[in-house]
C-alpha positions in Angstrom: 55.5 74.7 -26.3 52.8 75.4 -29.1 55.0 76.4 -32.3 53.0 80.1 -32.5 54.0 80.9 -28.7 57.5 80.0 -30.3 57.3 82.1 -33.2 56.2 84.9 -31.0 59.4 84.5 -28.8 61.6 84.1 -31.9 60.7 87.6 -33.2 61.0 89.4 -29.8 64.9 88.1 -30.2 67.6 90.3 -31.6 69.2 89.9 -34.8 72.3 88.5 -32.9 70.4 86.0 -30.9 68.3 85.2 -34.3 71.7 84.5 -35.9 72.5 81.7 -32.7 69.4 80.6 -32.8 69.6 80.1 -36.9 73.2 78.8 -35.8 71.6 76.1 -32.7 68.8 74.6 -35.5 71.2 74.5 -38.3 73.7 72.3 -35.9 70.9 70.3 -34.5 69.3 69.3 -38.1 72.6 68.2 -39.6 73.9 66.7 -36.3 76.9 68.6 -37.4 78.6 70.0 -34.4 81.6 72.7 -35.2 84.6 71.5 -32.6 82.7 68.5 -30.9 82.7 65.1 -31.6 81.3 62.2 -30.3 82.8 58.8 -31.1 81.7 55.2 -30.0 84.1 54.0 -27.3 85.7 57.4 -26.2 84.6 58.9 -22.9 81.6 56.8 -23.4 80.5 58.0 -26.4 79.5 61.5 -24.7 80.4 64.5 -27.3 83.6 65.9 -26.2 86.1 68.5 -27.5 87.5 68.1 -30.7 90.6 66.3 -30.6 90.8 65.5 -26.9 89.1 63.3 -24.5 87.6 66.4 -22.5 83.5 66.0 -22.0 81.2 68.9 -22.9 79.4 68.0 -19.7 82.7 68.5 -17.8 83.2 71.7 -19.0 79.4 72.5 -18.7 79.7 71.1 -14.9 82.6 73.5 -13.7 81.2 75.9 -15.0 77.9 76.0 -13.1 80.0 75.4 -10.0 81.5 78.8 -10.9 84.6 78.4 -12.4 85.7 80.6 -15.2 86.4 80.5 -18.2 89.6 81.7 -17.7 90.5 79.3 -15.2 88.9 76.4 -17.5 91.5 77.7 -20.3 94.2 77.0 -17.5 93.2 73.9 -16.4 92.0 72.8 -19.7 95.8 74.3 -21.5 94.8 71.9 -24.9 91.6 73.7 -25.6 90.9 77.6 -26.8 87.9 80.2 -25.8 86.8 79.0 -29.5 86.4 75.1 -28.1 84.7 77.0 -25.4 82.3 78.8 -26.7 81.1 75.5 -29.4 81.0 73.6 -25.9 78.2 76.2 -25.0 76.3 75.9 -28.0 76.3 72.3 -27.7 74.8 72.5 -24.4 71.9 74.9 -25.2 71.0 72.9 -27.8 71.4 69.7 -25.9 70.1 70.6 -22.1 68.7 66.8 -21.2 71.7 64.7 -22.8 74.2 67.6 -20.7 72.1 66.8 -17.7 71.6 63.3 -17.8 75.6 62.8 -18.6 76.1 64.8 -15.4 73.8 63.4 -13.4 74.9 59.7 -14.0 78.6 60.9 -13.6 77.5 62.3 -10.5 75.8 58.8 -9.6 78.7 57.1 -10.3 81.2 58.8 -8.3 79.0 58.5 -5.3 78.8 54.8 -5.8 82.8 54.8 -5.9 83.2 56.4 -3.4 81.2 54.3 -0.9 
């Protein structure tokens, strides 16, 4: 996308959604994430949850299958709406990395279970 068709869209946003957006690039430049971490040798290096072995892309894949958040905060009883909502902010500012961790997931389990 040309950086002046960018710009354009940036403007058209609303202060909120300039403030995530400020937010997303600040993250992404300092490859600083608030509540996710991503260490060699744990869950494969994929970033996770602060203090827990619990992929982003887990969480990311539930969710587009429907599940709630509430139900996530159930079944997921070590994390809060906070870890949440950093989880979601990870993923819109990492869409291919999110994808291709639950893609190859995906790949795997399919080869296990043949």
């Amino acid at each position: 996308m040309p950086l002046q068709d960018l710009e354009t869209q940036l403007l058209s946003l609303t202060p909120a959604e300039k403030l995530e957006a400020i937010q997303i690039l600040s993250h992404s430049l300092s490859q600083s994430w608030r509540g996710i971490t991503k260490t060699p040798g744990v869950c494969g290096g994929d970033a996770c949850i602060a203090g827990t072995r619990i992929p982003v892309w887990v969480l990311v894949s539930y969710r587009r299958l429907g599940v709630s958040e509430s139900d996530l905060l159930d079944n997921y009883p070590t994390i809060s709406a906070t870890d949440l909502a950093n989880a979601w902010v990870y993923a819109d500012a990492n869409p291919e990395e999110i994808d291709t961790a639950i893609r190859e997931n995906d790949e795997d389990f399919e080869e296990e279970s043949n």
